[in-house]
N, C-alpha and C positions, 0 to 999 in steps of 0.2 A: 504494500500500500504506500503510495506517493505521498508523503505527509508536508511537500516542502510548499511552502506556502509567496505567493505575489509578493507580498512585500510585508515588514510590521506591523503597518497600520491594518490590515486585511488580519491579521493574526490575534491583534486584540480587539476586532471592533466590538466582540459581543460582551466583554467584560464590563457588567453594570456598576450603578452605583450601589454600595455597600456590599461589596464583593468583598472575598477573602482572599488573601492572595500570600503565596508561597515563596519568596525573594532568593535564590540565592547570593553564591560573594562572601568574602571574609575580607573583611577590612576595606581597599580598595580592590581585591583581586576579584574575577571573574563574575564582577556586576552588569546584568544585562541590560546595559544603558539605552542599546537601539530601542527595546522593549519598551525600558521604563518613559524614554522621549515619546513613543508613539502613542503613551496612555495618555503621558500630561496632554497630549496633542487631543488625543479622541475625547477628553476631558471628564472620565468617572471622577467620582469623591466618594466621600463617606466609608471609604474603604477601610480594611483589617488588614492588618501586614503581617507575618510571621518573617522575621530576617533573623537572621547572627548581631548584625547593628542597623541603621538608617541613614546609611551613607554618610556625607561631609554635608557641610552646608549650600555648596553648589554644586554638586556630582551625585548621581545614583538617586537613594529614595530620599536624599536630601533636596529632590527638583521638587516631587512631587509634595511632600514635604511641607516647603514654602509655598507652594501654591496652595495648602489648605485644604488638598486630596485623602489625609489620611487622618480616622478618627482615631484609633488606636495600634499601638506597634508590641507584639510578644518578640522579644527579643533578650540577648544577654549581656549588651555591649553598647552603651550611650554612645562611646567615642570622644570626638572632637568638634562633635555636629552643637552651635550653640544654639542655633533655632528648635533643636528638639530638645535642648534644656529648657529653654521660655516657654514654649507649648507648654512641659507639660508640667515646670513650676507653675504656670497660670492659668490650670485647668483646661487648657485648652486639647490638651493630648489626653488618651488613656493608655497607660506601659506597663503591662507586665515583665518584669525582669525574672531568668530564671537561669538557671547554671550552664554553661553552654556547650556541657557533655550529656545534660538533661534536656535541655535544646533539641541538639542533635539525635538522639534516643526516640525523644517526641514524634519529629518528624519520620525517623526511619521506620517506628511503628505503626506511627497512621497508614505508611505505605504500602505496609507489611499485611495486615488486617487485623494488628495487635488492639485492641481498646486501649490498653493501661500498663504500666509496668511498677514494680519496687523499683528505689534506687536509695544508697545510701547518702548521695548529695542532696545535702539540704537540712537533713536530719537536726534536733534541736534548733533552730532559727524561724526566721519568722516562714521562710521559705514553705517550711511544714505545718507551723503554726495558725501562721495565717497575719494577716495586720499589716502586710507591704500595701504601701499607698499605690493604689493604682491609679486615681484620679482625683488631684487635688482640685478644689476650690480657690476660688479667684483671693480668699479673704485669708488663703494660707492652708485653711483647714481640709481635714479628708475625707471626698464626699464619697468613695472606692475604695473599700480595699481587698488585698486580697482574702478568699475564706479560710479554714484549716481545713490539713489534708490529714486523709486518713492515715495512718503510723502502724506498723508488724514487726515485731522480730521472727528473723531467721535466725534460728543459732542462737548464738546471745549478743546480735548487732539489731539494730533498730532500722527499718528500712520507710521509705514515705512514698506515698502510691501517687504515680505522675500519671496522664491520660495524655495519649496518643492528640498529634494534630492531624489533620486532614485540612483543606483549605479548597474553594471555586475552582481556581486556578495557580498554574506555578508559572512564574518568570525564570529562565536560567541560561545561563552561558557556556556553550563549549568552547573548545578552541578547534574540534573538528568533528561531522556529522555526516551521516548520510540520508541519503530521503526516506527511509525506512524508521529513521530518529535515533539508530544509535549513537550515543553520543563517546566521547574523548574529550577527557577535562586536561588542563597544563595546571599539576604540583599544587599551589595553594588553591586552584580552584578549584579542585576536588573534595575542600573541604563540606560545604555547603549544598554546592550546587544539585548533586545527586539525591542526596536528603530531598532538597526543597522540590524536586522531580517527583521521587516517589508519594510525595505529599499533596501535589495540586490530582483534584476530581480530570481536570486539563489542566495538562503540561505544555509549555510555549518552550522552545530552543531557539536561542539565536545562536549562529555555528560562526567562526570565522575561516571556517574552512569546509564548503559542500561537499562530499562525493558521492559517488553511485554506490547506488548498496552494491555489497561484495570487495569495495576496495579496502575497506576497515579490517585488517586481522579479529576475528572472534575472540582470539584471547586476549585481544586491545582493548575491549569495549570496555570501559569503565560504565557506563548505563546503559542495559538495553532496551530497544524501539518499545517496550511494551510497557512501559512510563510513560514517553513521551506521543502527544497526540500532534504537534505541527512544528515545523522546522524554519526558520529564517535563516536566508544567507546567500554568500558570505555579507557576513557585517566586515568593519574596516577593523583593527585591532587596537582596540581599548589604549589610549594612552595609562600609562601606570603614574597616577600623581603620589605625591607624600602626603600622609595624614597628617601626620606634626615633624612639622620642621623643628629641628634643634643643632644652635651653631654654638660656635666659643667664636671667643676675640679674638681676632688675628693678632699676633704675637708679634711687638716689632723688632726688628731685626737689626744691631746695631755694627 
């Protein structure tokens, strides 16, 4: 099945408003910017995000972001993004933070047909307890938080029951694909990207690399076509920015 699709904007037209949506990318790596440019463009809001972080403040889901597209972000990783600090010190955001190997767990459950899993991150804290502010109020105070989770020991360790995500749709980036949608991540973006795949109900790839099915070695395939429902590409390759710049003084020399 040819899943390669016209172009972006053809690939997200049907993604409504208050959709849920599956992000991959770590950091700056292997964020699907063609994708996430084509949404700000088609223009949904009210959206759910599920990311690792929310990009920078001008790159990634940090566009959509600023445009006022996203009501709440499940994620493990603020970053360097100051606009999603104001959001959502100002009530304007809703954030669930959550460990970012329970994160990841999440997502590859949903994928998997898991509902739930134990895990020992998080154990004693609010994580488990309950009481993280999800959505503050304008006046400082917490109009969200989060509830407590159920708590078991195995053994004689305490474990905290986490529920799978599932999500509308998934956004993600290869570095090479074929029309069948197997995909091929590059190193750090392999972190995410596959996860947020097995998570979206539809799965979106942008490829920076098209080919026909059968050029991909099989034991290449870091994702296979049976995650992903539609393919873009090739996109152009990602400039790789720095999230925080950090210098020292140039030293004079006498």
């Amino acid at each position: 099945m040819d899943k390669a699709m016209a172009s972006a904007a053809e690939a997200v037209a049907d993604i409504s408003e208050g959709a849920s949506l599956a992000v991959g990318g770590f950091g700056l790596c292997g964020i699907p910017t063609v994708l996430i440019d084509a949404l700000h463009t088609q223009g949904a809001g009210g959206l759910s995000v599920v990311s690792n972080n929310c990009g920078v403040d001008d790159h990634g889901l940090g566009v959509l972001l600023a445009a006022g597209r996203i009501t709440r972000v499940t994620g493990s990783y603020v970053g360097e993004n100051k606009e999603f600090a104001r959001q959502y010190l100002g009530g304007e955001l809703e954030v669930e933070l959550t460990p970012q190997g329970t994160l990841a767990e999440r997502l590859r459950a949903g994928g998997a047909g898991i509902p739930a899993f134990y895990t020992p991150a998080g154990v004693g804290t609010q994580v488990a307890e309950g009481g993280l502010p999800w959505r503050n109020g304008r006046d400082g105070g917490v109009l969200v938080a989060s509830p407590p989770k159920e708590t078991r020991h195995f053994g004689d360790r305490a474990y905290v029951l986490e529920e799978a995500i599932t999500t509308d749709f998934a956004l993600v980036r290869a570095a090479r694909g074929d029309r069948h949608g197997n995909l091929v991540f590059h190193r750090s973006a392999a972190n995410f990207n596959p996860l947020a795949a097995m998570a979206g109900r539809i799965t979106i790839a942008e490829v920076e690399e098209l080919v026909e099915p059968g050029v991909i070695d099989p034991d290449a395939v870091h994702l296979p076509g049976i995650y992903v429902d539609r393919v873009v590409g090739p996109v152009p390759a990602d400039g790789k920015g720095v999230e925080k710049r950090t210098v020292r003084e140039r030293e004079e020399r006498h």
